[in-house]
N, C-alpha and C positions, 0 to 999 in steps of 0.2 A: 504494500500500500504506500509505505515510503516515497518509493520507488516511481509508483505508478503515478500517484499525485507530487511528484515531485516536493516533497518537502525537503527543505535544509535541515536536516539532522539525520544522526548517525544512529543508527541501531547497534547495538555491541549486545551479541550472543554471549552466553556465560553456560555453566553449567548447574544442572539444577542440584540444589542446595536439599543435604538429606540427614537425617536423624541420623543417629549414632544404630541403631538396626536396623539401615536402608531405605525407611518410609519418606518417601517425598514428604519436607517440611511443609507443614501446615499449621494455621492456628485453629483446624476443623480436628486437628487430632487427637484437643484433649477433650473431645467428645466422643470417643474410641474408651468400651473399656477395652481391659489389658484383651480379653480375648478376642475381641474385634479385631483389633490391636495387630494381635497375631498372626489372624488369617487376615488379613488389610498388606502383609508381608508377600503374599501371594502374587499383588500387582507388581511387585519391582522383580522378584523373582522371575517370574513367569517372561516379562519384558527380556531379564538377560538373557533365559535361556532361546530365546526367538532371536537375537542380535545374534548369539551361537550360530542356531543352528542358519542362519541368513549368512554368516561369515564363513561355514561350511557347505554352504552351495543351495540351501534350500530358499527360494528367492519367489516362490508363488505365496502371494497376499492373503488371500482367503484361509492354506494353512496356515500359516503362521498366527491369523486371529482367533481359527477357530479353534489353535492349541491356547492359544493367552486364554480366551474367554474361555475355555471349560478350565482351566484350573484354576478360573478366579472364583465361578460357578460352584467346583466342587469345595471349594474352602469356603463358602456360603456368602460369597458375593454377588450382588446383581447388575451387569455390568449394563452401564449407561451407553458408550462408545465403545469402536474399538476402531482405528482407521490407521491406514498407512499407508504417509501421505509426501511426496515429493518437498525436498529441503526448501526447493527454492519457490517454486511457489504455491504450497499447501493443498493441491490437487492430488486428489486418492489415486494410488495405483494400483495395478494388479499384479505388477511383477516388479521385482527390485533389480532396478539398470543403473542407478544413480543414488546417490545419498537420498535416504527420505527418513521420517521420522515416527516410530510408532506411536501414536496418543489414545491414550485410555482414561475413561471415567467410568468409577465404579462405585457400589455404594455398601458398604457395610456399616448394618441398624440402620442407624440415621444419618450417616451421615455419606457425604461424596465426596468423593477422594478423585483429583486427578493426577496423571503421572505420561512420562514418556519417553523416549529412549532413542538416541541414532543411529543408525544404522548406516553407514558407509561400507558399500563391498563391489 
């Protein structure tokens, strides 16, 4: 959008900022209790292991989401999104050729957690 409407300012990527056991920092987390908590653990996991198995050749979209979301499922999440979507400009793909980005929202109890991970291969 920068880009496109031409605005004077710079965007600077960072890296997403995480709790001390992996969970995407949030100030929605201390409405997690511990056992939410726990299985809410599933989203970042699940994320790495899809950047794996993407960095070992498996680069079709649809598996890769429809591994994340059954084990976020099975650890008793209900997942809101699940997309993955070209770095540059946020368009869903179906095969990974290029840097894109996995983004998930998922809700455990009450609350909704988002999280996401890059994938360069």
């Amino acid at each position: 959008m920068v880009r496109d409407l031409d605005f004077s300012i710079e965007v600077i990527g960072s890296e997403l900022v995480r709790d001390f056991d992996g969970l995407a920092m949030s100030s929605r987390n201390v409405h997690l209790t511990p056992g939410e908590r726990e299985k809410a653990l599933s989203i970042n996991r699940s994320l790495s292991r899809a950047k794996s198995a993407a960095e070992q050749g498996q680069v079709n979209c649809r598996e890769l989401r429809d591994s994340v979301t059954q084990t976020i499922h099975e650890a008793g999440g209900r997942v809101d999104y699940a997309e993955i979507v070209d770095q540059e400009s946020l368009e869903a793909v179906e095969e990974i050729k290029r840097p894109v980005v996995f983004c998930i929202a998922a809700w455990f109890g009450k609350v909704r957690l988002i999280d996401n991970i890059e994938i360069n291969v």
